[in-house]
N, C-alpha and C positions, 0 to 999 in steps of 0.2 A: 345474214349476208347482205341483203337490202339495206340494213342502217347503215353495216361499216361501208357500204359501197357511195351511201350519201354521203357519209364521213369524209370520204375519200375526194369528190368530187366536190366538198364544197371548202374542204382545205386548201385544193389544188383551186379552185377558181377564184380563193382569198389571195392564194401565192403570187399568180398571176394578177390580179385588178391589183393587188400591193406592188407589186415588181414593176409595173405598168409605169402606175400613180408615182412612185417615186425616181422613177428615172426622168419621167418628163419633167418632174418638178426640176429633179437635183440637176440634171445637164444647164439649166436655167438659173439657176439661183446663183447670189451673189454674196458679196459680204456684208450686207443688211438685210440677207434673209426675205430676198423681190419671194411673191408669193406664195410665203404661209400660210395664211389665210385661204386662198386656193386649195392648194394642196390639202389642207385638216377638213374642209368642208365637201371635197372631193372623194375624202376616207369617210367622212360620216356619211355621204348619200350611198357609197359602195357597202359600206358596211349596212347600211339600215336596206338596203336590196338585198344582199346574201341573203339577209337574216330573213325576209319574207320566202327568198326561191327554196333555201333551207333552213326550214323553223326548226326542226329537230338537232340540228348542228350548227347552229347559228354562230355559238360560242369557237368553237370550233375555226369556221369563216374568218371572224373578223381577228383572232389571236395571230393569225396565217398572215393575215393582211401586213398587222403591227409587225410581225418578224420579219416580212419580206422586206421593209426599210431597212431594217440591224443585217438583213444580210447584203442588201444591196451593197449599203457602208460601209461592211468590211470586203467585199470584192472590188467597190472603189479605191480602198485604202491599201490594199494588195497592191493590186495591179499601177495604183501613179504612183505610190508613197515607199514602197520597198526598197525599191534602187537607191531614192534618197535617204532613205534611215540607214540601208547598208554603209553610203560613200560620205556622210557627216549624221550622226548618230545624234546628236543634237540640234537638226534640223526642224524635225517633224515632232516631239514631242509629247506634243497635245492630241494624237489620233484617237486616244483611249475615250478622253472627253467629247470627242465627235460622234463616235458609237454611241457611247451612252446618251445623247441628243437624239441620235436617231430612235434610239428604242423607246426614249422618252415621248418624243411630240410622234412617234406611229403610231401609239396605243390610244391614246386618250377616245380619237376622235370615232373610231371603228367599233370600236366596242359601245360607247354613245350611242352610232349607228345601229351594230346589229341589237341592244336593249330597244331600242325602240321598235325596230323591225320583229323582235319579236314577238311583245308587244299589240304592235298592228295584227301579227299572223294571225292572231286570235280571232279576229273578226272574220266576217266572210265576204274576203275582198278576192277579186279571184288573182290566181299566183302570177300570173302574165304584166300586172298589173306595177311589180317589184322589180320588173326589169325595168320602169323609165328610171328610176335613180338611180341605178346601175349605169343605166347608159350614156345621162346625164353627166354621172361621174366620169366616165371615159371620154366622154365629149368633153369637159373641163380639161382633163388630163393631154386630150389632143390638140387641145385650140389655146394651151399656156402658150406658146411663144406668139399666138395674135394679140392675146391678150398682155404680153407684156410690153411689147410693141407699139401699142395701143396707149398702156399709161405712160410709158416712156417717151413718145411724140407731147401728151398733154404738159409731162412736167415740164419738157423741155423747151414747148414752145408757151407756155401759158405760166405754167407754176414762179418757175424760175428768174424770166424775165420780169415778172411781176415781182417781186421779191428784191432783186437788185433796184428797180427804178424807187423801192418803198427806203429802200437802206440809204440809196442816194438823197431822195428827197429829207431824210433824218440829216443827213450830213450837213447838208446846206442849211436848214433849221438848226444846227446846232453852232455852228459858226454864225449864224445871223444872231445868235442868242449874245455872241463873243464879242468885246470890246478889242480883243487882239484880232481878229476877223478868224480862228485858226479851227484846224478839224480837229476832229478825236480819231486815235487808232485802235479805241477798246471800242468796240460793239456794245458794250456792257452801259453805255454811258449815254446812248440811244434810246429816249425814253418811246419814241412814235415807232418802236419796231421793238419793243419790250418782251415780246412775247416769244423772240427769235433767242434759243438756249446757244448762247454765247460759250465758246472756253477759250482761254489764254495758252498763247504758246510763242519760245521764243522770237516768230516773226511777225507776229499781232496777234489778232483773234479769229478762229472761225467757228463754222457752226454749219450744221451737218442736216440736207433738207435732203429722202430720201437717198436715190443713187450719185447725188452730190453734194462733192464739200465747197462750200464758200468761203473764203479768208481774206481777210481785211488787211493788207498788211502792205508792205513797201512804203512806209512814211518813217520819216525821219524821227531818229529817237530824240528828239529834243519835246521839250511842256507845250511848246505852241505848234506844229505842224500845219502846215499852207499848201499838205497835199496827200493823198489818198489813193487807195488801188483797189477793188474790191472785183477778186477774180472768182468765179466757178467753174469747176472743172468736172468730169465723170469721174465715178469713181466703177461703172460697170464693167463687168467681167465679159460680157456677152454682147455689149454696144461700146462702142465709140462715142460718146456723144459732145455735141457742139461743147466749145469751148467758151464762157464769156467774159467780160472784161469791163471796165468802168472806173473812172479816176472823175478827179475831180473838173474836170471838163465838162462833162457829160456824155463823153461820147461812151458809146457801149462798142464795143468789141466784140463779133459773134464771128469765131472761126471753127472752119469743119472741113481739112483738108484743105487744098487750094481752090477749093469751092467758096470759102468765106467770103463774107464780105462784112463790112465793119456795117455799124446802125448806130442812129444818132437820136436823144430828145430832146426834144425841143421844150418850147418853157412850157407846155401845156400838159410836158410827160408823156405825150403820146412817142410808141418805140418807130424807129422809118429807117428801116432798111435801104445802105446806097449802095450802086453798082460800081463804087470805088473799094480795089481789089485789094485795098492797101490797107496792114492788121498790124501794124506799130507806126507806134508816134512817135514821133522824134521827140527827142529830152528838152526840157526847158531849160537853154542857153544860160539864165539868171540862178539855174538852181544846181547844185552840189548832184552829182550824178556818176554813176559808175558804171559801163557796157563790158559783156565779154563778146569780144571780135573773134576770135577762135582760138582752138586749143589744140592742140598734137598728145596723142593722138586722133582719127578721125572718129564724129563720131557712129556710135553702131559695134564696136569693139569690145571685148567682154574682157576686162583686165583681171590678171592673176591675181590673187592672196597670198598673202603669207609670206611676203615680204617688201619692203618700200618703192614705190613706185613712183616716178616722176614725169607731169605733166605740163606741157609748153604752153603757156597763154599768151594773147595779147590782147590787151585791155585798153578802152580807152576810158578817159576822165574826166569831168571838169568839176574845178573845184573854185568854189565865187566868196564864198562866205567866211573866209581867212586865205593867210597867204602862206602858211601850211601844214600838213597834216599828215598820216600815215594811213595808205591805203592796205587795206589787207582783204585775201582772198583766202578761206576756210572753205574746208574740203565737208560737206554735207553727205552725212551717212544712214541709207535708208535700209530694212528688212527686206526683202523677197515679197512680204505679204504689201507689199507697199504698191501702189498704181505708180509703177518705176519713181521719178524723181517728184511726183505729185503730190508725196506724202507734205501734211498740211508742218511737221516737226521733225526735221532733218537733225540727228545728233552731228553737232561737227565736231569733229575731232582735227585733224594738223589744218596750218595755215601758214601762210608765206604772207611778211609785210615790207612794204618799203615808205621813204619817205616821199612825198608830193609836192606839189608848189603851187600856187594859184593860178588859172588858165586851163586850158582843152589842152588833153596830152595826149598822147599813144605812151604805151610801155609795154615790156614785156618779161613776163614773171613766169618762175618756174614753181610748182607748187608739188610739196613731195606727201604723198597719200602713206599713209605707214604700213597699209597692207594687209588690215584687220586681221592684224597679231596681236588685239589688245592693250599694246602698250598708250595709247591714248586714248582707250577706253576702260580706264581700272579692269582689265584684263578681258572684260566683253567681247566676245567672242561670234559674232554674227554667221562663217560658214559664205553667204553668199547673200546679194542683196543690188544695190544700184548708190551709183553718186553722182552728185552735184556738186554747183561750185554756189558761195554765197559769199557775195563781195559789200564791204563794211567800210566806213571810212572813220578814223579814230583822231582823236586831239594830239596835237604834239604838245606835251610836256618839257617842254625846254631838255628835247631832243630823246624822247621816253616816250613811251606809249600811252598819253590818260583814258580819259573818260570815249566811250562811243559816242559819234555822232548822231551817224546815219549805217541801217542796218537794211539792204536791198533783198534782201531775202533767197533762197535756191533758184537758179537761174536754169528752169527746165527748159532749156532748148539744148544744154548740154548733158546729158545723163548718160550715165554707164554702167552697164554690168558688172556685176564681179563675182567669180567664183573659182573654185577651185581650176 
């Protein structure tokens, strides 16, 4: 009765330190997985403690532990994911693959733990002794959101910043290399930031530094470009985090609510934050440029599916470097899993074009979204997701649509839900 009673007791104290450990983790955790390392090192001090407070069922302890994540996940998976699989059955698909992640990275680290722990029992350390890494573990498990808070403040005021002014200064280095004076819009072509894992997508390149993506992009699709944008954004579940920004000026852009304030460097690189409240630049008069001024309806609006939907804009333009051309606005279509209109690869699907003329204009274009019925997605079928608008300005072919110019990228201050 004494064994099975230990049995009992140290299953039951795996369920709990396991149930614990992974809730603090999973309420925290994001879609790069903030914390892993936490968390599995927080499973091996709990488990290498069971296994000391219970030598005789140590095995026992840390099994309890691993399952209490696989049952965690499928009570998470119940309770948000049901309703969705009910009302689009093709929504959530992958839950199966999530389970089995859980029961994979809960095991390894506990059972590691309780083998060592038992281990240790053998010697004659006294039992009291196997509750600091117990406790320890729980103290991990309670002080995850200081600590992620913690590295979150570093990246984002240390990491990140440092990383744009290094990308910047390649820029400038690589046009001084240029006999045309002009930038590059591939990352990839940046040898003083070599080390940065560059991927291509159709509105430049980005590359992906913990909880944020960076993307190169807003430059004119032509061989010589005379201008750049190099934005980062959060991609966190659980922060907001500053926004930044940088073109070929130099000025940095750090905005965070109406609290932002833009920041500038100087030739020496150093970052200097000003108490000018003002977080867009006006366009360069000389250059080919394209604004959306607003769109009906407002935004904040969650638009129906499943059938065409039309949207009011008005746009303004200037266009300097011919005297004409066809401006077009494509409707950018993102997943649910997407940080709304933030996604670095917008598929677009319909677009409304008209012709233009050289000079600053206002117009106003009606752009019809199809509804994500598939029919402009070879029958892809999304359920629910967010859009954007991504405005493009094309060559007139002697009155025909040619070659792109200039491709301005999803204009996130406009994004919209969509779902059933």
């Amino acid at each position: 009765m004494t064994a099975l009673l230990t049995e009992l007791w140290a299953v039951a104290s795996g369920l709990v330190a396991g149930a614990f450990l992974f809730f603090r983790y999973y309420t925290l955790q994001t879609d790069h997985l903030w914390g892993l390392r936490w968390y599995e090192g927080a499973l091996l001090l709990a488990g290498l403690g069971l296994a000391g407070l219970f030598p005789e069922a140590w095995l026992g302890a840390a099994l309890s532990m691993a399952v209490a994540a696989f049952l965690g996940t499928g009570v998470e998976t119940y309770l948000e994911t049901y309703l969705e699989i009910s009302r689009d059955p093709g929504c959530c698909n992958l839950w199966p693959i999530g389970l089995a992640m859980s029961l994979i990275l809960g095991f390894p680290a506990p059972l590691i733990g309780g083998a060592i722990g038992r281990v240790l029992a053998r010697m004659p350390v006294p039992k009291f002794v196997y509750a600091l890494p117990l406790a320890a573990a729980l103290g991990i498990g309670a002080s995850l959101p200081v600590i992620q808070q913690a590295e979150y403040r570093r990246i984002e005021t240390d990491e990140i910043p440092a990383l744009l002014k290094r990308i910047y200064a390649a820029e400038i280095s690589f046009r001084a290399r240029r006999a045309d004076q002009a930038f590059t819009c591939d990352g990839r072509q940046l040898p003083e930031v070599r080390n940065v894992r560059w991927t291509r997508s159709e509105e430049g390149t980005f590359t992906v530094v913990q909880h944020y993506t960076i993307t190169l992009e807003e430059c004119p699709n032509e061989a010589s470009p005379h201008r750049f944008r190099l934005t980062a954004f959060s991609r966190g579940q659980t922060r907001t985090g500053p926004r930044f920004s940088i073109d070929e000026t130099g000025e940095l852009v750090i905005s965070r609510g109406s609290a932002a304030g833009p920041a500038s460097i100087d030739e020496s690189g150093k970052l200097a934050r000003s108490d000018d409240r003002k977080t867009l630049r006006e366009p360069d008069p000389q250059m080919d440029f394209v604004q959306i001024l607003g769109i009906s309806p407002q935004r904040g609006v969650t638009v129906p599916r499943g059938q065409p939907y039309v949207f009011h804009m008005e746009v303004l333009y200037n266009l300097t470097s011919m005297d004409g051309a066809f401006l077009a606005v494509s409707v950018g279509q993102l997943p649910r899993s997407s940080d709304r209109c933030s996604g670095v690869s917008a598929e677009l699907t319909d677009a409304a074009e008209v012709p233009i003329m050289r000079g600053k204009h206002t117009l106003k274009l009606d752009v019809t979204w199809s509804g994500d019925t598939g029919r402009a997605t070879r029958g892809r079928v999304l359920g629910s997701g967010f859009l954007g608008f991504a405005p493009s300005i094309w060559e007139n072919d002697h009155g025909r649509r040619g070659r792109r110019l200039h491709y301005f990228g999803v204009d996130r201050e406009y994004c919209y839900a969509f779902g059933p």
